[in-house]
N, C-alpha and C positions, 0 to 999 in steps of 0.2 A: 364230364359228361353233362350236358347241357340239358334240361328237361323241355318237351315240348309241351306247351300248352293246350287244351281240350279243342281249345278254338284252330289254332294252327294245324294238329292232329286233322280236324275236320276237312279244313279247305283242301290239304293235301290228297286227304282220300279221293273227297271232287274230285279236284281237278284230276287226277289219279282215274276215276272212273269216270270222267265225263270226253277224256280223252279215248273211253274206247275200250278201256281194258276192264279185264273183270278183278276180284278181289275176294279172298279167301281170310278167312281167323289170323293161319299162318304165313299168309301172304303179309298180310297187315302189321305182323309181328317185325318181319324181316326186312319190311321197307321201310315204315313207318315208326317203327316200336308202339305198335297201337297194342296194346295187352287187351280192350275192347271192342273189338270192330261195332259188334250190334248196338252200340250205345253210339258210336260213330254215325251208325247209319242212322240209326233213331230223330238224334241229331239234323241230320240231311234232310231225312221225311217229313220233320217240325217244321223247318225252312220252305217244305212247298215242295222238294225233289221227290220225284217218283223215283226210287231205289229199286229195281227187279231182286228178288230172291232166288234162287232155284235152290234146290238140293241134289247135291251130287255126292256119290262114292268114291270114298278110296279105293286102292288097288287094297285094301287089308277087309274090306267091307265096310267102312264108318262113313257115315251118315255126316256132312260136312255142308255149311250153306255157303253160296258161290253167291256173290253182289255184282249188279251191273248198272248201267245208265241205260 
């Protein structure tokens, strides 16, 4: 298993969300192996990227943040 780097981690997520799509914790886990997304996005916002936040619900009730472009 190959480790990704913070940096690579990073640009995938971009480009990942700047293509349009949104991105969750566990999204980021299963595409990515991001185990941080908010440090990901932190990341992004240092660089200059407006990152959107929202807060969305599971179907269970939990309070989850959803990331966009």
């Amino acid at each position: 298993m190959t480790m990704q780097t913070t940096e690579s981690q990073t640009k995938m997520i971009h480009d990942y969300l700047i293509a349009g799509n949104s991105l969750t914790a566990l999204e980021a886990l299963a595409l990515f192996k991001c185990w941080r997304l908010a440090s990901r996005i932190y990341d992004l916002s240092h660089k200059g990227i407006a990152v959107k936040r929202e807060t969305v619900y599971t179907l269970s009730g939990k309070r989850i943040a959803k990331y966009s472009i």
